[in-house]
PAPA-779662 format. One record per residue (C-alpha): residue number from 1; residue in one letter; x, y, z. Coordinates in pm, 1 decimal, padded with zeros to 6 digits. Layout:
# PAPA-779662
{NUM, a, {X, Y, Z}} ...
END
This chain:
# PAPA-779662
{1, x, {05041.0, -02471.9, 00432.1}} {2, x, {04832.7, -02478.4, 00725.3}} {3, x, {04689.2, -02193.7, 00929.5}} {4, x, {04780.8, -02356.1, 01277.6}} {5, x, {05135.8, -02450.6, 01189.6}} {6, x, {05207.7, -02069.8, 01075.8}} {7, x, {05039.5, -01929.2, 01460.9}} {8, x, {05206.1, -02208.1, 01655.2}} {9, x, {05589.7, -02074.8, 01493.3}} {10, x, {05489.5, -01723.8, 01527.1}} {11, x, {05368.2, -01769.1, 01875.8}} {12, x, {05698.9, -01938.5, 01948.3}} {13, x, {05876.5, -01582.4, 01833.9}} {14, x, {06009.8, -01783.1, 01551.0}} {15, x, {06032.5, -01523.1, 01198.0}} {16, x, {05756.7, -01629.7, 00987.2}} {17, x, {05878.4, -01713.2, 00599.9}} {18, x, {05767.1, -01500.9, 00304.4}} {19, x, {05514.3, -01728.7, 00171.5}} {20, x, {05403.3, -01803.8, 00549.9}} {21, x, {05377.6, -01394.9, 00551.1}} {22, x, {05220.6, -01387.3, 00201.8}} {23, x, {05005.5, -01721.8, 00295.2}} {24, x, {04867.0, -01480.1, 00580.0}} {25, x, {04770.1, -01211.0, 00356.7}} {26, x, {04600.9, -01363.2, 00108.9}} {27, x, {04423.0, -01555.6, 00371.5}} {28, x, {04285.9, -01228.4, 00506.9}} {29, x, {04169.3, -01059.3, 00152.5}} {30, x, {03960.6, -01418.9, 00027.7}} {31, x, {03926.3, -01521.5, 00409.6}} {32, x, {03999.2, -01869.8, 00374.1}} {33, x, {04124.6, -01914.3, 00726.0}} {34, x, {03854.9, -01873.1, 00980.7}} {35, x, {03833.2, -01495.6, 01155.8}} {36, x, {03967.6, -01739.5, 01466.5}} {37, x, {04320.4, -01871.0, 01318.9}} {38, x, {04355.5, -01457.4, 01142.8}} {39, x, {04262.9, -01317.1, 01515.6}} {40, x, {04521.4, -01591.5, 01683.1}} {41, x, {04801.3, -01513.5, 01443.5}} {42, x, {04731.9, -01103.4, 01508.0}} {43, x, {04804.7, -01190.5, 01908.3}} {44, x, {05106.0, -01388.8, 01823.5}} {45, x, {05255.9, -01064.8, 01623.2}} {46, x, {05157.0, -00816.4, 01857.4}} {47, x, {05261.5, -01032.8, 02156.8}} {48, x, {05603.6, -01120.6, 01926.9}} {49, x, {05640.5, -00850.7, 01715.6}} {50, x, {05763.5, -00897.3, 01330.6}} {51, x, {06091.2, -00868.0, 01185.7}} {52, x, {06151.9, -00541.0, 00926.4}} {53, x, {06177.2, -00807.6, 00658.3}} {54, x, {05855.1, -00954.5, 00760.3}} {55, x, {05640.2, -00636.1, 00808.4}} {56, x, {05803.1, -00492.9, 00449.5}} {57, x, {05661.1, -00890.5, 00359.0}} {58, x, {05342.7, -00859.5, 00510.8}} {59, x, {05283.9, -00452.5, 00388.9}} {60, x, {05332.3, -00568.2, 00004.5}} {61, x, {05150.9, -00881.6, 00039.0}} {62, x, {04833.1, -00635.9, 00179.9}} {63, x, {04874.2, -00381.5, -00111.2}} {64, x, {04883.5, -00620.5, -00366.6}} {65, x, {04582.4, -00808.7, -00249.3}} {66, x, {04330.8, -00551.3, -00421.0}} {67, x, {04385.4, -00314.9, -00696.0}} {68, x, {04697.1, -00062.3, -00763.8}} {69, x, {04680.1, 00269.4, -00946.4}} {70, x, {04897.9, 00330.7, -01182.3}} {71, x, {04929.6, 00704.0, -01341.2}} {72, x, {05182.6, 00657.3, -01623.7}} {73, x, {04980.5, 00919.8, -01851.4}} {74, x, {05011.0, 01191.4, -01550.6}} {75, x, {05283.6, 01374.4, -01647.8}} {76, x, {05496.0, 01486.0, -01259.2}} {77, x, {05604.6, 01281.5, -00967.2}} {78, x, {05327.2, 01139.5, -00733.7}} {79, x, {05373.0, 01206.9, -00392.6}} {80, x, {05163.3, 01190.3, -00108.3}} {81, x, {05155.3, 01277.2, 00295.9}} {82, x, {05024.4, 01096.5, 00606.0}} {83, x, {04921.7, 01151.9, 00939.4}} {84, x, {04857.3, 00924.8, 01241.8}} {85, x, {04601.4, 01148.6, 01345.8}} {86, x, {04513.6, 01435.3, 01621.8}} {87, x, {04259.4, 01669.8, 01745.5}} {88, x, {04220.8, 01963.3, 01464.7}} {89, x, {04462.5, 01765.3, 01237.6}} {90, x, {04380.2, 01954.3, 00908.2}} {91, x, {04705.4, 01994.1, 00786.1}} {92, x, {04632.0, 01786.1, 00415.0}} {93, x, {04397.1, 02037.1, 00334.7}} {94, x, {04638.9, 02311.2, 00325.1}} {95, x, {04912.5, 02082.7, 00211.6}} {96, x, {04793.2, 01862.3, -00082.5}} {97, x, {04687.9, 02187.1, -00277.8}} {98, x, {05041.6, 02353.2, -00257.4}} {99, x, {05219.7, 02017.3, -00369.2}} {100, x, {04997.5, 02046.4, -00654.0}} {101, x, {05094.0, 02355.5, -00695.1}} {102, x, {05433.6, 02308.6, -00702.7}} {103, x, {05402.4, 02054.1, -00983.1}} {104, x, {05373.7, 01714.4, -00757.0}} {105, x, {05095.4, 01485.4, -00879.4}} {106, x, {04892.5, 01372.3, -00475.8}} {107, x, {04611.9, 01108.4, -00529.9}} {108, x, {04558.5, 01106.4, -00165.9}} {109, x, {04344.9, 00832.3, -00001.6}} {110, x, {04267.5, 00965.3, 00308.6}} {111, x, {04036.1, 00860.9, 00602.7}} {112, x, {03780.1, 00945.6, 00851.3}} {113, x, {03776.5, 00962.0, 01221.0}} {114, x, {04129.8, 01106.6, 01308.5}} {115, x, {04156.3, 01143.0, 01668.2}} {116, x, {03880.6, 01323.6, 01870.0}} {117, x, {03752.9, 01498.9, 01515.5}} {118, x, {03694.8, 01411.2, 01212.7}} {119, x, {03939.8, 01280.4, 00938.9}} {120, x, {03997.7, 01450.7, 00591.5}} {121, x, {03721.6, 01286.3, 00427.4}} {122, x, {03468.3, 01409.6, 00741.2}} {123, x, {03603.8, 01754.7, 00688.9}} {124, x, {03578.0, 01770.9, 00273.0}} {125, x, {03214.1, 01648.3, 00328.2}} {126, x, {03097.2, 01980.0, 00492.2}} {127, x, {03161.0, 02128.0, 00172.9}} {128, x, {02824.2, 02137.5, 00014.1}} {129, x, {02812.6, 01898.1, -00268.6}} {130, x, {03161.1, 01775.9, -00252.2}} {131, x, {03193.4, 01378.8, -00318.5}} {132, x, {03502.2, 01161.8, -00223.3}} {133, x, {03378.7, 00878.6, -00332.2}} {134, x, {03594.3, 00880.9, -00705.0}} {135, x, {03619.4, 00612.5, -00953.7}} {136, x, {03938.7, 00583.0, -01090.1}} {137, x, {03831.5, 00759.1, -01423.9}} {138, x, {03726.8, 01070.7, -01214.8}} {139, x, {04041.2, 01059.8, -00996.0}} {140, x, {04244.3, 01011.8, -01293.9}} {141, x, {04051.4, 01329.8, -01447.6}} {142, x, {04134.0, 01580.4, -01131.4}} {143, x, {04518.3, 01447.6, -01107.9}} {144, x, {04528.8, 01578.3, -01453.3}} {145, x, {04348.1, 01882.6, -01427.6}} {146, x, {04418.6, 02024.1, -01091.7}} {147, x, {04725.7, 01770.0, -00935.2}} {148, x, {04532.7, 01627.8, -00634.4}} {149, x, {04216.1, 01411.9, -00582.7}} {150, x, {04136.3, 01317.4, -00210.3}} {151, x, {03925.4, 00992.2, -00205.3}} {152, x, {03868.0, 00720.0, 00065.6}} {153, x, {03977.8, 00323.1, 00037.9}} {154, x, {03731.2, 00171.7, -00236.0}} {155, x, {03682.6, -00231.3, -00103.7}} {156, x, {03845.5, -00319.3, -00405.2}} {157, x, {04200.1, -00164.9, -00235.8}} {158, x, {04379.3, -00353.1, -00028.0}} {159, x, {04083.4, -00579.2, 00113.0}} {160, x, {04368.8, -00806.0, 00359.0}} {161, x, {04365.7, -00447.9, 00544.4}} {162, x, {04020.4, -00427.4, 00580.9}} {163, x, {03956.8, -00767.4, 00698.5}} {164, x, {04256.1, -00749.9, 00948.0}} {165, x, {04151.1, -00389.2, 01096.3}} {166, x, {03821.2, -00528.7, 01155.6}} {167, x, {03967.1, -00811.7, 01372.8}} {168, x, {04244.8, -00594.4, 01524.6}} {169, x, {03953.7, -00330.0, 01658.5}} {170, x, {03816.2, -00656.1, 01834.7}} {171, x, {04091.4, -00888.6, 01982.2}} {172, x, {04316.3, -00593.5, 02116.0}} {173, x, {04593.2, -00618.3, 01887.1}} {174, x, {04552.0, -00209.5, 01712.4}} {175, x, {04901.5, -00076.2, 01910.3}} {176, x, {05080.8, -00317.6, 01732.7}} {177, x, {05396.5, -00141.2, 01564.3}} {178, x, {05394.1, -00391.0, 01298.8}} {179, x, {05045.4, -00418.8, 01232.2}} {180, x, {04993.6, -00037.4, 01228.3}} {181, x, {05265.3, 00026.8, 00948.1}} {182, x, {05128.0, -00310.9, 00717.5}} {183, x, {04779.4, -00093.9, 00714.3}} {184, x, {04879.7, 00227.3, 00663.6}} {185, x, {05164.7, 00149.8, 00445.8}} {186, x, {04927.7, -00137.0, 00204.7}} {187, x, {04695.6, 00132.9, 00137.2}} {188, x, {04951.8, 00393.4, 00005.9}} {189, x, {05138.8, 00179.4, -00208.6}} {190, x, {04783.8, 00145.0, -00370.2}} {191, x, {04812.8, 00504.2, -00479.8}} {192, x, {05057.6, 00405.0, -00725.3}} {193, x, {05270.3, 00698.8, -00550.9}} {194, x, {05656.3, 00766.9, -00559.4}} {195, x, {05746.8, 00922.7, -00221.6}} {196, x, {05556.7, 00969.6, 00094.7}} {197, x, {05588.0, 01184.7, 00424.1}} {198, x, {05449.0, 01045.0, 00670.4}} {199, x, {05385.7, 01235.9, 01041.8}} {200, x, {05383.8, 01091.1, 01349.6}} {201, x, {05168.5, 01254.1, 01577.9}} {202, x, {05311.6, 01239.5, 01951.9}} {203, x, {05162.4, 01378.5, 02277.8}} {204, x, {04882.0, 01405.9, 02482.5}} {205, x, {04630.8, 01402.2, 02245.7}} {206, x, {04771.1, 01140.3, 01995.1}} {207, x, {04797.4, 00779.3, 01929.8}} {208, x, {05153.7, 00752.5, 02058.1}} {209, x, {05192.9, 00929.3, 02360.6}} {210, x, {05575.5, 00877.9, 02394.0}} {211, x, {05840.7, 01000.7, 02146.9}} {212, x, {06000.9, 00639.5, 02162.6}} {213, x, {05724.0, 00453.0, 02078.6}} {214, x, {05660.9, 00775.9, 01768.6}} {215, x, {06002.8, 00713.7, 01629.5}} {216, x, {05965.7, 00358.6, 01657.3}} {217, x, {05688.5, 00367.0, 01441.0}} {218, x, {05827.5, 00641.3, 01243.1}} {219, x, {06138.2, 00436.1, 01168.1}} {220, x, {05888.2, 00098.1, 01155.5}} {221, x, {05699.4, 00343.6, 00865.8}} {222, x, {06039.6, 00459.9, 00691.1}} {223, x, {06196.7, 00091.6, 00680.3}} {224, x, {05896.6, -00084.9, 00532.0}} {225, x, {05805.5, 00202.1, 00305.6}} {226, x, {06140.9, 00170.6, 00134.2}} {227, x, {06201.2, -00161.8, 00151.2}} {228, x, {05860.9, -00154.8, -00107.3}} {229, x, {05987.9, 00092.4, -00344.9}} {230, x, {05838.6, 00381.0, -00213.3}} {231, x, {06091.4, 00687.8, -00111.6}} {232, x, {05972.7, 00729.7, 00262.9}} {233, x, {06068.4, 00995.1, 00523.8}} {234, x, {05894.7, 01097.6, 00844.5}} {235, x, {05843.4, 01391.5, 01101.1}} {236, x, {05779.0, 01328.8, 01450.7}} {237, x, {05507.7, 01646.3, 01538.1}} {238, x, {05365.2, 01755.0, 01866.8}} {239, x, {04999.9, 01691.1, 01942.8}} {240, x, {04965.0, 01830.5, 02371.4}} {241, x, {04706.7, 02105.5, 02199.1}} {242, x, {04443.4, 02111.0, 01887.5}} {243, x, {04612.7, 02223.9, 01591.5}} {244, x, {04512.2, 02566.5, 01473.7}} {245, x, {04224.1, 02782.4, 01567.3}} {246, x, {03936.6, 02546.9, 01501.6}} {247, x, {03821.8, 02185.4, 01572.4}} {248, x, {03525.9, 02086.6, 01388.8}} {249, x, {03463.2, 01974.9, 01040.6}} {250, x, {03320.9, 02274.4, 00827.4}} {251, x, {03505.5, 02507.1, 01117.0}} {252, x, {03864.3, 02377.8, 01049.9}} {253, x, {03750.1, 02378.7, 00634.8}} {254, x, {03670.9, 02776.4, 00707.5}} {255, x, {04005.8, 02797.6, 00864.5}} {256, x, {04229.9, 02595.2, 00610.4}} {257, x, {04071.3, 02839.4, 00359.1}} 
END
């Protein structure tokens, strides 16, 4: 299969086969095809757009480029939550401890950077001495003792993602629908989680500054997420103001406590 016949049918707006959607993928995680071809093919799908049978294609091709979890000796159902991001967005903090709580199992990868402030992983790092940087032994270790672990993506999850993020950062291609719900969605099938919540940030101060284009990726999210064996819902949440008192790392840590 070659790279230049799989652009020229996507940039046609013709649906791309699974193994032309798979081909892609794997493409991206060993690189193979040239950072060129990947960066034409991203600007035919976000010019195009993707089918819900391609992007559900394209999301499980990602997560199964790298290592899965799998936590068949953790007794409880794994669950996890998700947010697109906002200014004082602390809301796992509070969240993932009362799931465990409640007797849900949340190995949470999380990230950094959400919105103007930092992401979950920026704001667990003001805690003196706290590390997110778990093997899977340790992770395995605080599922079992306490029902959450919050760690960051390892290289050895879903590397297609990081390879395509990269190139999406660069060529203009990040607000793509399709695009945005193969990364988010590649990394949390990784978890080796049952059900997921994700919310959609919408407003001034979010990614999506519409409601439509929210619930289209909230529904883009939902589709793909079940269409991979994952039980998926989402919430569509306001972000016009910072969330809660406090916006800054250790500030918003003090507050969550």
């Amino acid at each position: 299969m070659r790279a230049v016949d799989v652009i020229r049918r996507k940039r046609d707006g013709e649906e791309l086969t699974g193994d032309e959607v798979e081909a892609f993928a794997r493409a991206a995680a060993d690189q193979s095809w040239p950072d060129y071809q990947l960066s034409a093919l991203l600007m035919a799908i976000h010019l195009n757009g993707m089918t819900a049978n391609e992007s559900a294609v394209l999301t499980g091709a990602m997560a199964r480029s790298g290592m899965r979890y799998r936590w068949d000796d953790v007794p409880g159902p794994k669950a996890d939550k998700h947010s697109t991001g906002g200014v004082g967005d602390k809301t796992s903090l509070v969240l993932a401890p009362l799931a465990a709580a409640c007797g849900v199992i949340v190995p949470m990868m999380s990230g950094r950077g959400l919105g103007h402030t930092g992401g979950t992983l920026d704001k667990l790092e003001s805690i003196p001495g706290f590390r997110v940087g778990l093997d899977e032994d340790e992770l395995r270790a605080a599922l079992k003792a306490v029902g959450v672990g919050m760690i960051g993506q390892t290289p050895k999850v879903a590397p297609a993602d990081r390879t395509l993020y990269a190139l999406r950062d660069v060529t203009g291609t990040i607000e793509s629908i399709s695009l945005i719900t193969a990364s988010i969605l590649s990394k949390k099938l990784a978890e080796g989680i049952d059900a997921l919540v994700m919310d959609v940030k919408c407003g001034r101060g979010a990614f999506m500054k519409t409601r439509e284009r929210a619930r289209a990726l909230a529904e883009s999210i939902v589709s793909v997420g079940n269409a991979n064996g994952v039980k998926t819902e989402a919430v569509i949440t306001a972000m016009d103001v910072p969330l809660g008192r406090a916006v800054g790392n250790s500030l918003e840590v003090i507050e969550c406590i």
